[in-house]
C-alpha positions in Angstrom: -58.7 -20.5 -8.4 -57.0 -23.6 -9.9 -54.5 -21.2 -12.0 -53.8 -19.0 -9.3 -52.9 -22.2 -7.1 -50.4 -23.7 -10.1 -49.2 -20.1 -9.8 -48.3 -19.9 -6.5 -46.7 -23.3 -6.1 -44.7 -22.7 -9.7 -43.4 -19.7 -7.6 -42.9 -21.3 -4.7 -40.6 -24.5 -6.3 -38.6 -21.3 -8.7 -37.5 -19.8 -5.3 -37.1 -23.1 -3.4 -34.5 -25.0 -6.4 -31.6 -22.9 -6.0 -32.9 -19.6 -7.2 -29.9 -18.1 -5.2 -27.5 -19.5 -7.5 -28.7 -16.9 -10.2 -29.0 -13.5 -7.7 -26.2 -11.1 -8.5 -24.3 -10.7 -5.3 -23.3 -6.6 -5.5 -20.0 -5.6 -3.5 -18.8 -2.0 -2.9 -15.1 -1.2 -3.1 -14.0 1.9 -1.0 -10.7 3.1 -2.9 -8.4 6.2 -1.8 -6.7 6.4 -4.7 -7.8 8.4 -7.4 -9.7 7.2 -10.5 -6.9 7.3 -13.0 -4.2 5.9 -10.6 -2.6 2.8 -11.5 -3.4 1.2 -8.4 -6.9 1.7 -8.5 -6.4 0.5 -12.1 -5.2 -2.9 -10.9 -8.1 -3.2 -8.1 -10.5 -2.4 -11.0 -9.0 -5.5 -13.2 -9.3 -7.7 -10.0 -12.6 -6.8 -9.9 -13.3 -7.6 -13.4 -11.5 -10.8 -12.7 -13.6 -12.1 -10.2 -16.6 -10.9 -12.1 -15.4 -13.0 -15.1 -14.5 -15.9 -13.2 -17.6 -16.1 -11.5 -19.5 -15.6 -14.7 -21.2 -12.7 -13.6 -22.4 -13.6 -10.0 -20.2 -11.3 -8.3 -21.0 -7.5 -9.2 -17.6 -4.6 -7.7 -18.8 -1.4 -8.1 -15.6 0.4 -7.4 -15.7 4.6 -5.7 -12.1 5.3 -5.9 -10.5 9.1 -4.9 -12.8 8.6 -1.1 -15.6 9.1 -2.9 -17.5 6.4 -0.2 -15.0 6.6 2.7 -12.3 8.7 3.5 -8.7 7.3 3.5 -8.3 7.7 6.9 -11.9 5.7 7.5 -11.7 3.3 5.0 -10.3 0.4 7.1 -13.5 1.0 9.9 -15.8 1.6 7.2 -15.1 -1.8 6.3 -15.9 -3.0 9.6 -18.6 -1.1 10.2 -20.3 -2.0 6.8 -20.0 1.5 4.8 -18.3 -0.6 1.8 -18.1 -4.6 1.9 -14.4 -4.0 0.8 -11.6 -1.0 1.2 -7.7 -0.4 0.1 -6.0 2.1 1.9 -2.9 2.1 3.8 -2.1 0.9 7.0 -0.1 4.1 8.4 -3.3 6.2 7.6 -4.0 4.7 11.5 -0.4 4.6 13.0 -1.0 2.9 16.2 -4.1 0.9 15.2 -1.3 -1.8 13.6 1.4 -2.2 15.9 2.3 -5.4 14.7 2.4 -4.2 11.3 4.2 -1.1 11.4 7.2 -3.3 10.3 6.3 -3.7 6.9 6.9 0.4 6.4 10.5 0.3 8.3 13.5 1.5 6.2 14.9 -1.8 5.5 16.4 -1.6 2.3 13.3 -2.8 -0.2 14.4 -2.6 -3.5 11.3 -2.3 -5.8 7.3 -2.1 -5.1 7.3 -6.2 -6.0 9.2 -7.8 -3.5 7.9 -5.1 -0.6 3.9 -6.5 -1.7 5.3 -9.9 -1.5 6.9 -9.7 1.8 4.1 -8.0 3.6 1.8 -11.0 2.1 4.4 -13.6 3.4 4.4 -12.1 7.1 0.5 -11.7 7.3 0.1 -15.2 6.2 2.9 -16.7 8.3 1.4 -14.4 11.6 -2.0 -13.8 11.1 -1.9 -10.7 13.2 -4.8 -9.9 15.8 -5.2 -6.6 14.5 -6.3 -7.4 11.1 -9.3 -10.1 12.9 -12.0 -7.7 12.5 -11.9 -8.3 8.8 -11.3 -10.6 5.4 -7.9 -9.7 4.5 -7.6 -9.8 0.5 -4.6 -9.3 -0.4 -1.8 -6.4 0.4 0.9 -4.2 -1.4 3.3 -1.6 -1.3 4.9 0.6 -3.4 8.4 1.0 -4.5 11.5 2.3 -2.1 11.6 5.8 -1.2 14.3 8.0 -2.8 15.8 11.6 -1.9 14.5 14.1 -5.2 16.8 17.1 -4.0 17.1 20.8 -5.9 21.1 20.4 -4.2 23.7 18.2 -5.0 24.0 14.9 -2.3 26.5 12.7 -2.2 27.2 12.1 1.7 24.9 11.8 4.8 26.7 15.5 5.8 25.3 16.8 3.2 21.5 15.2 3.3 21.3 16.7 7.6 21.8 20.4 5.7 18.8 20.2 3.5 15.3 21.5 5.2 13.4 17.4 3.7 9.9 17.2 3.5 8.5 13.9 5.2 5.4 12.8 7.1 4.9 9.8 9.0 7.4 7.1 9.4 9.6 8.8 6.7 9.9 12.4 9.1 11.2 9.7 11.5 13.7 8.5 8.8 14.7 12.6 8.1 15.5 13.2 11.6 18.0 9.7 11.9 19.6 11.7 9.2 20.3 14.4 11.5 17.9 17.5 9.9 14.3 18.4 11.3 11.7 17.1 8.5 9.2 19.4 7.1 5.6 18.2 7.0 3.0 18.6 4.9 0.7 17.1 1.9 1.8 16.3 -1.0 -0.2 18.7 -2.5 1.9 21.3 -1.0 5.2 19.9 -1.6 5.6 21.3 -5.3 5.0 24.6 -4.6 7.3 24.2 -1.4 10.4 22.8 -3.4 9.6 25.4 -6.2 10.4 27.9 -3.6 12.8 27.0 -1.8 10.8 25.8 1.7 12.5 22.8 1.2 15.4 21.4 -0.3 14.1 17.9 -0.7 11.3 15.6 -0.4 11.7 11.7 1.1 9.5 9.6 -1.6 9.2 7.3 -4.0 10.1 8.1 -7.7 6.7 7.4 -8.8 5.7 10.8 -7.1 7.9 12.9 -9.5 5.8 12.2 -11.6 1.8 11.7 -10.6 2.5 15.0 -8.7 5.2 16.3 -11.2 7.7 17.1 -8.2 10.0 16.0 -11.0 9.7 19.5 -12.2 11.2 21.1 -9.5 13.9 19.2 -8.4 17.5 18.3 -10.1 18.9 15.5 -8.2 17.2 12.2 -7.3 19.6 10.3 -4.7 19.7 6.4 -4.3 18.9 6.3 -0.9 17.2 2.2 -1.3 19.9 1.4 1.1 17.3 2.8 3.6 14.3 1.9 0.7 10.6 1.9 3.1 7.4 1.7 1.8 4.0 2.3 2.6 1.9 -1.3 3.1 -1.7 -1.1 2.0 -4.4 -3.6 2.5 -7.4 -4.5 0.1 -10.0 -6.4 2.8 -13.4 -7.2 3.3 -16.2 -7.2 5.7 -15.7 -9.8 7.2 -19.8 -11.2 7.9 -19.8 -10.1 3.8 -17.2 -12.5 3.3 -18.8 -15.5 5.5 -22.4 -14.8 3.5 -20.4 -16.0 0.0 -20.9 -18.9 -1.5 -17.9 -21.5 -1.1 -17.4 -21.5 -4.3 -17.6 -18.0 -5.2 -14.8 -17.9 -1.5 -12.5 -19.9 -3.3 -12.8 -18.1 -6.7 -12.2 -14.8 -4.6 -8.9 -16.4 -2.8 -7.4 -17.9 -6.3 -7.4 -14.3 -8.1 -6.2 -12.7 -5.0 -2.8 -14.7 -5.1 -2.6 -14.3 -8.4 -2.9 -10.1 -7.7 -0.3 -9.5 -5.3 2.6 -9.6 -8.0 0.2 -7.3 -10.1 -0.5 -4.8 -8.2 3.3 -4.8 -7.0 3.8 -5.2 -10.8 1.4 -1.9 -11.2 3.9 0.2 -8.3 6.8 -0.9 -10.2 5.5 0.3 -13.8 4.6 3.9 -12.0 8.4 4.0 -10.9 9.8 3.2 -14.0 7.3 5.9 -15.3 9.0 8.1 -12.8 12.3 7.9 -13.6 11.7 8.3 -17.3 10.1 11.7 -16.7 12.7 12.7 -14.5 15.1 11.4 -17.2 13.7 13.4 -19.8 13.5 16.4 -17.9 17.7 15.8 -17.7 18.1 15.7 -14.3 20.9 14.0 -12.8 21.1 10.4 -10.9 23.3 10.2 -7.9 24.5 6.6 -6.2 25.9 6.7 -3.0 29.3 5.3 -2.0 29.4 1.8 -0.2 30.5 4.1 2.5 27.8 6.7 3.0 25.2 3.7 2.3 26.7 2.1 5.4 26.3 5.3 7.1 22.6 5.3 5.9 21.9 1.9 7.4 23.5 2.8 10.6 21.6 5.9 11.2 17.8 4.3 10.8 19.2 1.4 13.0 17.4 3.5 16.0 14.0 3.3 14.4 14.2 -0.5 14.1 15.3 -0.7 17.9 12.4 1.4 18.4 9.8 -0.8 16.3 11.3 -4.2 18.4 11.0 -2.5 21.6 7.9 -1.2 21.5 6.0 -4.2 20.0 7.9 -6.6 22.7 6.3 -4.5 25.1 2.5 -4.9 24.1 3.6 -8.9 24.2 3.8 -8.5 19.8 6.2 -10.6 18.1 7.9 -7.5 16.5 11.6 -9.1 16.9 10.4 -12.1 14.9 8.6 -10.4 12.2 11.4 -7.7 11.7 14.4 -10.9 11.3 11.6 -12.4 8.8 11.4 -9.3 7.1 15.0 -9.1 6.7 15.5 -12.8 6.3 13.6 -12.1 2.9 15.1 -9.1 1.8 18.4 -11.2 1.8 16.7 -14.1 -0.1 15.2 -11.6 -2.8 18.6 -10.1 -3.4 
């Protein structure tokens, strides 16, 4: 009887003297990219990171290619509690982000670095509504989208004759050019330019070669006068994030600084990659004239009146955040 008593209070003083500090706290990470992509390669060394640094109290067990939650989900499912964190992109739910639709206009970003960096700098400066429901980690974007054409381009006359592949914001950015976009996946887009569907596809270099679209194009056109990206979010749930430790918070917050120049780091890498394989496939460069960049800038000027307007209208600072945006892009250069 005696033993059994010591037992039972040796038990009881193990789980009443800070036994918590010892449990593994296990996280999920919902990721739509695939495996071997370079961005889910960067999320995977965060992970890693915080693991280290929180010598082994924080366990990421990463399901990358929407293996947990589709891309389209991911951002609920992190709400609801499928995965305690997600990254996917915010125009997989145009409309859900109003505020945030800014970060993808055709502003003029010049590499996948200073686009993550901006969209970090407005969601700090704002804290938009829209992202309340969660923890927001960190964001990114990738690199400025570029015109790989099978025809020569060297003018905006000669960019509304092609038949463009684009979805999303960038279809919007193919019609200011005056030609109808063509949508559809990216899956389908090599076996569109390949025979002839389309003359060109709106993206960023990276895509040349992760989808080796490279291989049927000859012209890649500087079009960064007009350079969008695509913004995408790594957040948590937010009740998750409340249950952590302060400490294990504040380890969590110091590696995410430190990850937003490496994962814009990680886009840049993939369009340098990009270019090299289009480079060795000897296809030719083209840069615009000052001229037909002007012209460029002029045509998307619409779909920045468009943004203001309709984010003015739902009482959204979308005027402020669009001269901040551009404030920066001027500071960067």
């Amino acid at each position: 009887m005696k033993r059994a008593l010591i037992c039972l209070v040796a038990t009881a003083l193990f789980f009443g003297t800070g036994c918590s500090q010892s449990e593994t706290i296990t996280l999920s990470y919902s990721i739509f990219f695939p495996a071997t992509h370079a961005q889910t390669l960067a999320a995977e060394q965060w992970a890693k990171e915080v693991e280290t640094r929180t010598d082994g109290r924080v366990k990421i067990i990463m399901y990358p290619g929407e293996t947990l939650s589709k891309a389209p989900q991911c951002y609920d499912g992190v709400v609801s509690g499928i995965s305690d964190i997600g990254m996917s992109a915010f125009a997989y739910t145009r409309g859900r982000f109003p505020l945030l639709e800014a970060l993808d206009l055709p502003v003029g970003y010049p590499d996948g670095i200073t686009a993550t960096r901006i969209a970090n700098k407005i969601v700090q400066k704002y804290q938009p509504a829209e992202l309340s429901e969660v923890k927001v980690l960190y964001l990114h974007g990738h690199g400025p989208g570029i015109l790989a054409s099978r025809k020569p381009v060297k003018t905006l006359k000669d960019i509304s004759s092609l038949k463009i592949r684009a979805t999303g914001l960038s279809a919007k950015i193919v019609s200011s050019f005056g030609t109808v976009p063509v949508s559809m996946s990216q899956g389908e887009t090599y076996e569109a330019l390949q025979k002839g569907v389309v003359d060109a596809t709106l993206c960023p270099i990276e895509t040349l070669k992760g989808w080796k679209q490279g291989e049927v194009i000859n012209y890649v056109v500087d079009t960064r006068a007009v350079g969008y990206t695509t913004a995408m979010y790594a957040v948590m749930n937010k009740a998750k994030w409340d249950s952590l430790p302060e400490d294990i918070q504040k380890i969590i917050e110091k590696v995410n600084a430190e990850w937003i120049d490496k994962q814009g780091a990680a886009w840049d890498e993939s369009d340098r990659e990009g270019a090299k394989f289009v480079e060795s496939l000897g296809h030719e460069f083209i840069s615009l004239d000052p001229a037909e960049e002007a012209a460029l800038v002029k045509a998307v000027e619409p779909i920045l009146a468009e943004y203001v307007d309709a984010t003015e209208a739902k009482g959204l600072p979308g005027k402020a955040v669009l001269a901040d945006i551009q404030a920066m892009l001027k500071e960067a250069k």
